[in-house]
KELUM-654926 format. One line per 10 residues: number of its first residue (from 1); for each residue z negated, x, y negated of C-alpha. Coordinates in pm, whole numbers, plus 50000, padded with zeros to 5 digits. Example, Ala and Ser with C-alpha at 12.3 -4.5 7.8 and 13.67 -1.06 7.14 Angstrom:
<nodes>
1> 49220 51230 50450 | 49286 51367 50106 $
</nodes>
This chain:
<nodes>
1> 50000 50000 50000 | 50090 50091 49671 | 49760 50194 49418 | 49940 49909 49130 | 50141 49624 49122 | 50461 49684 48852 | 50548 49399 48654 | 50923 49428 48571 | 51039 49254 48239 | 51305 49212 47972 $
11> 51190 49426 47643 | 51098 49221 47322 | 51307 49130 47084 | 51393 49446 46892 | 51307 49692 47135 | 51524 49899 47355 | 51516 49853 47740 | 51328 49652 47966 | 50981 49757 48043 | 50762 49776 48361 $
21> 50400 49659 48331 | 50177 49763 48621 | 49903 49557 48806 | 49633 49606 49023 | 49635 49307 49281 | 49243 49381 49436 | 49186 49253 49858 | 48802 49352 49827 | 48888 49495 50227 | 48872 49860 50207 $
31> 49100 49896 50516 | 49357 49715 50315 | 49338 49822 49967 | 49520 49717 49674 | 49818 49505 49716 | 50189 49535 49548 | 50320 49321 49240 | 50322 48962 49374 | 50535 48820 49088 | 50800 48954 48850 $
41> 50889 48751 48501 | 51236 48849 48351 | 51294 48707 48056 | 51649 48592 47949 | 51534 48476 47590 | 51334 48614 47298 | 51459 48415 46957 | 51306 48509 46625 | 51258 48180 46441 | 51397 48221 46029 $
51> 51031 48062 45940 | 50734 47961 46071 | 50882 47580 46113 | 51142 47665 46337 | 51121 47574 46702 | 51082 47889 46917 | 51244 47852 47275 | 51149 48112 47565 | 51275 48113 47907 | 51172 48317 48140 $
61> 51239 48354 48504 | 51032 48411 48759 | 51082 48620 49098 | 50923 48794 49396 | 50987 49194 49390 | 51115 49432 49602 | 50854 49595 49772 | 50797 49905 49962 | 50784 49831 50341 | 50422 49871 50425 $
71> 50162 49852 50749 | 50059 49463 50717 | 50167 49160 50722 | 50025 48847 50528 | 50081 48491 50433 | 49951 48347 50127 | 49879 48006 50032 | 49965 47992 49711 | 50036 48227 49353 | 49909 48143 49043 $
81> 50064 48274 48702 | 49855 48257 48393 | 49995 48330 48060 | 49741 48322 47742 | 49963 48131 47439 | 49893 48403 47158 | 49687 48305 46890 | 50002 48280 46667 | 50164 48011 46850 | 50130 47568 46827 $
91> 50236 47287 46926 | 50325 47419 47315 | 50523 47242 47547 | 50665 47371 47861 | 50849 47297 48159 | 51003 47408 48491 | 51390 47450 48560 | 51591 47548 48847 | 51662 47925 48769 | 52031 48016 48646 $
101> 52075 48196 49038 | 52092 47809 49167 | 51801 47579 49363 | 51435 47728 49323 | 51252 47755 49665 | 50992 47603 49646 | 51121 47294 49469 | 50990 47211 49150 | 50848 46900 49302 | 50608 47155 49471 $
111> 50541 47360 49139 | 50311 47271 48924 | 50297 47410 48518 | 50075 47307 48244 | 49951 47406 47959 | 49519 47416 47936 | 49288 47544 47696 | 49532 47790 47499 | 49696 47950 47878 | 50029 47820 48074 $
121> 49907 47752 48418 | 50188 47812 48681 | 50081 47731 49022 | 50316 47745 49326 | 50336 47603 49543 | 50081 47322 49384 | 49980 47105 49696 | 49946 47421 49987 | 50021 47248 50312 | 49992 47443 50689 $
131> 50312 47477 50687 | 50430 47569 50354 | 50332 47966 50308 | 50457 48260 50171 | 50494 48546 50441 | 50452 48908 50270 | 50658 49120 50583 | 50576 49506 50700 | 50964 49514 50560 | 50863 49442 50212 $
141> 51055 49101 50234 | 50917 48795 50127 | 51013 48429 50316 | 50878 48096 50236 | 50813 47821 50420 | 50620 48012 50693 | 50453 47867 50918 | 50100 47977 50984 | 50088 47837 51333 | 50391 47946 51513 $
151> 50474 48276 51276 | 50852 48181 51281 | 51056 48268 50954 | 51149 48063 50666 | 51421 48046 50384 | 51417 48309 50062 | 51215 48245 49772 | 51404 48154 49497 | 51138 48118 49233 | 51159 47858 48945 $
161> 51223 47953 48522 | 50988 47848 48266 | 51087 47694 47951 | 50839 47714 47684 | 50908 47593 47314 | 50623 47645 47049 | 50610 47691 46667 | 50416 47987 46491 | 50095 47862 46321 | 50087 47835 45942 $
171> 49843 48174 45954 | 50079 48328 46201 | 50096 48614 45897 | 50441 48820 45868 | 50512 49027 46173 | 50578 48976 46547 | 50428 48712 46748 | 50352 48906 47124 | 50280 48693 47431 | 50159 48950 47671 $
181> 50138 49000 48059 | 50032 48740 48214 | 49742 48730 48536 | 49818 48655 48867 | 49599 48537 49143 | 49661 48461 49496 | 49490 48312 49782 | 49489 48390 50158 | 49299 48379 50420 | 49384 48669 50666 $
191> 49173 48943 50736 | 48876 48726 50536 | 49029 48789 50202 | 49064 48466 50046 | 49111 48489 49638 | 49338 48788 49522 | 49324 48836 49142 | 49603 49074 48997 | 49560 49181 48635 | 49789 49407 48380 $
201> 49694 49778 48370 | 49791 49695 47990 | 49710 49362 47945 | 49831 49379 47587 | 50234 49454 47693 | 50428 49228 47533 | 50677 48987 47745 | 50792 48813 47513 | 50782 48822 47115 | 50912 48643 46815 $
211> 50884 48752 46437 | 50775 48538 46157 | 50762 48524 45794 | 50470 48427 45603 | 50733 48379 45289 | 50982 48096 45363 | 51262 47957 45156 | 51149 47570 45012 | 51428 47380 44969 | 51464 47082 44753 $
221> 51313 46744 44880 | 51627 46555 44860 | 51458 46242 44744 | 51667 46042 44445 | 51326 45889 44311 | 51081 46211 44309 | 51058 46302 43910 | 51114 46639 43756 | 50743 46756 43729 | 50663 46617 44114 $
231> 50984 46845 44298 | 50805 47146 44361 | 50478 46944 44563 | 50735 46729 44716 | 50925 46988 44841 | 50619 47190 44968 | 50473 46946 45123 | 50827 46845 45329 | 50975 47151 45451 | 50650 47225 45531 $
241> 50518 46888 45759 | 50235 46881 45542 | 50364 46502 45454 | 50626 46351 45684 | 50696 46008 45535 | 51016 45882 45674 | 51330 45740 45437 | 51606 45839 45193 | 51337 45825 44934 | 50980 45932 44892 $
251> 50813 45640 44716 | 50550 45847 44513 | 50410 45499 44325 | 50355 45384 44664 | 50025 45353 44768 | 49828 45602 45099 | 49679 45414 45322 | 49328 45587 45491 | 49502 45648 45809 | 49796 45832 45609 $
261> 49543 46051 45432 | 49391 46179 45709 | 49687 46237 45901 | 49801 46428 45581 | 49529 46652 45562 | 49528 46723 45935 | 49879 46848 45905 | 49779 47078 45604 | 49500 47219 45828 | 49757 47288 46149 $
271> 49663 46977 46306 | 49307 47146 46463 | 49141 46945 46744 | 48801 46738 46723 | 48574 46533 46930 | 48682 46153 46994 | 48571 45931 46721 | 48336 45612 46712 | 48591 45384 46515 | 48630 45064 46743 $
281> 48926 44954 46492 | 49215 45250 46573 | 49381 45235 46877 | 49369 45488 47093 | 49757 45555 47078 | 49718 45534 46696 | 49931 45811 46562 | 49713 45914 46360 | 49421 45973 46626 | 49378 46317 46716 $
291> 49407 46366 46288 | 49042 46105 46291 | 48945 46277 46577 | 48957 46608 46351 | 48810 46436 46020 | 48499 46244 46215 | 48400 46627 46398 | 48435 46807 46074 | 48264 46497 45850 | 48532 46449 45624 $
301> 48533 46085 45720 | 48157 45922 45771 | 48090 45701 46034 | 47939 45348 45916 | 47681 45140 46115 | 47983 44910 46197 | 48183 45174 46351 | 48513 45087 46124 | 48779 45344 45967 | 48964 45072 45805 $
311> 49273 45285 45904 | 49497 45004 45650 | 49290 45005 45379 | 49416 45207 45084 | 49285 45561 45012 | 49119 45534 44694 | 49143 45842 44459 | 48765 45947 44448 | 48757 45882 44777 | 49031 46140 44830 $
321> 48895 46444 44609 | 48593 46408 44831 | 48790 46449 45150 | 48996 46740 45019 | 48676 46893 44890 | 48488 46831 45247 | 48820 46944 45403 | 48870 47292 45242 | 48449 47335 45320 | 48395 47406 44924 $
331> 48023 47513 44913 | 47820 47202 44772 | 47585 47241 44551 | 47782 47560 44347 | 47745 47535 43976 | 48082 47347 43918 | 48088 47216 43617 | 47960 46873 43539 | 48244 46658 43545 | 48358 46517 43203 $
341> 48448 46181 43318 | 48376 45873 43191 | 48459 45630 43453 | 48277 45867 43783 | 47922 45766 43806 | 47680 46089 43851 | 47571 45932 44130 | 47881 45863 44269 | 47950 46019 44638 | 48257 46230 44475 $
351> 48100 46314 44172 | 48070 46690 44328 | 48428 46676 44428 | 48515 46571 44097 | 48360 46845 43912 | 48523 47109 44119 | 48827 46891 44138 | 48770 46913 43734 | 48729 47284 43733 | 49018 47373 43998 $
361> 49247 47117 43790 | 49320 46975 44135 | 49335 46600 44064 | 49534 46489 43690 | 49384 46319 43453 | 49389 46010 43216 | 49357 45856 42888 | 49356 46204 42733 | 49148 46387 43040 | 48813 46140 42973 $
371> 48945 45918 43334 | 49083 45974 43674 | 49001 45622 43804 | 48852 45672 44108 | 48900 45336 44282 | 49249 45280 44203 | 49432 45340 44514 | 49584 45673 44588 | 49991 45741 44575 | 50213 45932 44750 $
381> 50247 46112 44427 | 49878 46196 44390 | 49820 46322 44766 | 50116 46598 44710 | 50000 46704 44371 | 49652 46709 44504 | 49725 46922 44805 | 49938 47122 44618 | 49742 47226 44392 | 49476 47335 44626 $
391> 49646 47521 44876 | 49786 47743 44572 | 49440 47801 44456 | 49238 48042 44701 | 48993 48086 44440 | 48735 47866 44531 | 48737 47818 44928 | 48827 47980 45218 | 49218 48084 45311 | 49360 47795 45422 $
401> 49665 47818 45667 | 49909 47684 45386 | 49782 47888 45103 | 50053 48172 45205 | 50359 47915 45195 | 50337 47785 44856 | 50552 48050 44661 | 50909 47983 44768 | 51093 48279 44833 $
</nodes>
């Protein structure tokens, strides 16, 4: 036996070559050692997205590889392929395909591939039956099925390709994106050796790789009815999925609803997860529910003894500066200002908000800056200014995943 497994893979993008990646595959039997590579992932693509909303496809194929002829032979029940999703990547979706050599062996009906806690889980085969093993020769060739009770030979393993399509992360930063080796672990149970876990020798080797920007070109909105002085928060807060009202035009006198608001500042914030909500009034395929899952675990939306978010209701505009304010984690209790307003109460719920709201010149102003009527429903208008305006002001909260997009290149 070999003292490393050798992962063999396509180079990323912009480098020269492929690469090899060893890995130690550990029995735990002394008398057998350390096994050879179990799996091999080629990849066949490695796009560079223009920005940071692109789609990013990767395939990769998998294989068995060659391997020295050595003194034992062994059936496993099953390989399992973990690869960690980098902490520059979203919004992950991926899928088997028959690989571009023809029919994979075993069939994607007996693969399994999902994607849990940040890592695409590849198991195969996913259901191990008696009679569906892989057989690991003493002449280095692999066969599957093979049966475990009579020994006789099976059919070459032709395994499947994965197809994964993410997006970078708003705080993805400007550089590459590396997705490195990935762990393998296999299971059998001759000679008493039951789990096999094979890890990188250099577990940060890149397999695949995309480069982003953290400066991306804004274009304009497109909308017929968006004034002058509104374009450049419009068109921020479109190309960037901040705010993804649907229609030839953008409406900005129309009025938010709750349920929109949320949803809008979930989408500024890279749509993070939360725990499930008390509201008994949003359904639980309500668009807009993982975005109140989010608000309710972070307290940016409070929970009444009634256990209703009014999702319909509209978002009123103190309302809003206090969710913004909760949202970007301003510190309460700083020594913002007191806000100059007439019509906010000092006992009002937002009057904090509105005094850093005031000092940040986050929210405009009325009857020559003495208003900003607080329960008059919030527009389409407002929400983009308001968002705009904070993500281009780091001053006075933590760096928020948007903050870098805001000049246009």
């Amino acid at each position: 036996m070999g003292a490393s497994a050798v992962l063999a893979v396509a180079a990323p993008a912009g480098a020269g070559g492929p690469v090899s990646i060893p890995y130690s595959c550990e029995t735990g039997v002394p008398s057998i050692g350390t096994l050879s590579a179990p799996i091999d992932v080629v990849t066949t693509t490695t796009p560079d997205p223009v920005d940071i909303f692109e789609k990013v496809t990767y395939t990769a194929d998998l294989s068995l590889p060659d391997i020295e002829p050595q003194a034992f032979a062994l059936n496993f029940n099953y390989f399992n392929v973990a690869l960690d999703v980098p902490d520059g990547m979203r919004a992950v979706k991926v899928k088997l395909q028959n690989p571009g050599s023809g029919t994979a062996n075993p069939a994607l009906s007996d693969v399994s591939v999902s994607v849990v806690d940040g890592r695409i889980l590849v198991n195969l085969p996913a259901v191990p039956a008696a009679n569906k093993r892989f057989h690991f020769g003493t002449d280095g060739n692999f066969t599957y099925p093979f049966n475990t009770t009579t020994q006789s030979g099976g059919t070459a393993i032709v395994l499947p390709r994965i197809k994964i399509t993410a997006m970078a992360t708003f705080a993805a930063g400007n550089g590459p994106v590396n997705w490195t080796a990935p762990s393998v672990e296999t299971f059998t149970s001759f000679f008493n050796i039951n789990e096999i876990p094979c890890t990188p020798d250099n577990p940060g080797d890149a397999i695949l790789s995309s480069t982003v920007t953290n400066t991306v070109s804004i274009p304009a909105n497109g909308y017929s009815d968006v004034p002058t002085s509104l374009d450049p928060a419009v068109n921020w807060a479109k190309h960037l999925k901040v705010i993804t009202f649907t229609g030839s035009t953008y409406k900005p006198n129309q009025a938010i609803t709750r349920a929109e608001a949320v949803a809008i500042l979930w989408n500024m914030l890279d749509r993070p997860d939360g725990e499930d909500h008390p509201f008994v009034d949003v359904p639980s395929n309500a668009p807009y529910d993982a975005a109140l899952d989010w608000a309710f675990t972070e307290g940016i939306v409070p929970n009444p003894a009634n256990h209703r978010f009014k999702p319909t209701n509209p978002a009123l505009r103190g309302a809003l500066i206090d969710m913004v304010f909760d949202m970007i984690e301003a510190e309460e209790g700083s020594p913002w200002p007191a806000e100059p307003y007439a019509d906010v109460a000092a006992t009002a719920a937002f009057a904090e908000a509105m005094g850093w709201a005031n000092a940040t010149n986050t929210i405009n102003e009325f009857a020559g800056g003495t208003q900003v009527r607080p329960t008059v429903a919030a527009t389409r208008a407002d929400i983009a200014r308001i968002l705009f305006k904070t993500a281009k002001n780091p001053e006075w909260f933590r760096p928020m995943p948007t903050t870098v997009l805001v000049n246009p290149t």
